[in-house]
C-alpha positions in Angstrom: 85.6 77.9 105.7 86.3 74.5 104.8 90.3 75.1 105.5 89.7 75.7 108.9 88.7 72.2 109.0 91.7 70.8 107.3 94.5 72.6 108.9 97.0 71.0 110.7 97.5 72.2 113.9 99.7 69.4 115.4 103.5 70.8 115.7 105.8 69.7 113.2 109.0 68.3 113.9 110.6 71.4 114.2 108.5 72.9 116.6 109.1 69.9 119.0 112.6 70.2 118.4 112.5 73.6 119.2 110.2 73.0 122.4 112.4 70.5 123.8 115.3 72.6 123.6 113.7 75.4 125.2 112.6 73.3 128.2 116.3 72.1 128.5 118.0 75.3 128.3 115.6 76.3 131.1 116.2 73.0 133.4 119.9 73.9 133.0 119.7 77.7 134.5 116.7 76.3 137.3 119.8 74.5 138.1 122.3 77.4 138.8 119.8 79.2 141.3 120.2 78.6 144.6 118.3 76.1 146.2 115.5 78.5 148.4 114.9 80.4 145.4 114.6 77.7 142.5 112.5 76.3 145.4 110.2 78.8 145.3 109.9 79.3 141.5 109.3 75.6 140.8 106.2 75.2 143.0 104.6 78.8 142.0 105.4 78.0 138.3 105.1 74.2 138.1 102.8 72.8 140.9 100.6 76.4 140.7 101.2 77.1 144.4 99.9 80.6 146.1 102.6 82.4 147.7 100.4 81.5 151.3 101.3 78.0 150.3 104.9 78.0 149.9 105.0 80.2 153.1 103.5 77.8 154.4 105.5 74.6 153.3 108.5 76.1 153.2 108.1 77.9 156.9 108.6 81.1 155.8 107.1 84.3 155.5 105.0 85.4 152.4 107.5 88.0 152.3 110.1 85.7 152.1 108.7 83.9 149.5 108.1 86.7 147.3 111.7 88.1 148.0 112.9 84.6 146.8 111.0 84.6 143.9 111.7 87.9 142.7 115.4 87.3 142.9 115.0 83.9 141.4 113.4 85.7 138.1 116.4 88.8 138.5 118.8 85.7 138.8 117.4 83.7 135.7 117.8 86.7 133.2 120.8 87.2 134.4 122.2 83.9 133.4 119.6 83.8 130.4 121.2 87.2 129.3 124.8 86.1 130.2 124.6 82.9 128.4 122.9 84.5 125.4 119.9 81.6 125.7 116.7 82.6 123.6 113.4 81.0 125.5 110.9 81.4 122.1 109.5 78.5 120.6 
């Protein structure tokens, strides 16, 4: 239909508001993990990293790395959940 041509999909103000929050809140809890784990999360979630890779530039184990990741993620809800922070946009 013709609408589907005239919608506006940019995000409003809000939205970015919104987004920009969210992206704070979650710099500020990175920053309570420890450093090997917040490590770990930021180049498997940010740089796209394979667990072989941060085993291998980190000098660890794949099993370490997974270890660290999975308690980074148990450690984030727990400050996300203690803090009462809501990650939605």
């Amino acid at each position: 239909s013709v609408f589907s041509y005239m919608s506006d999909t940019s995000m409003n103000i809000e939205g970015r508001i919104i987004t920009e929050q969210v992206e704070a809140d979650l710099l500020r809890i990175l920053d309570e993990l420890p450093a090997d784990q917040k490590e770990v999360l930021v180049m498997r979630m940010y740089q796209d990293l394979s667990f072989k890779e941060i085993a291998d530039l980190t000098g660890v184990s794949i099993n370490t790395a997974l270890g660290r990741m999975r308690y980074a993620i148990l450690n984030l809800r727990k400050v996300i959940e203690k803090n009462q922070i809501i990650l939605s946009s």
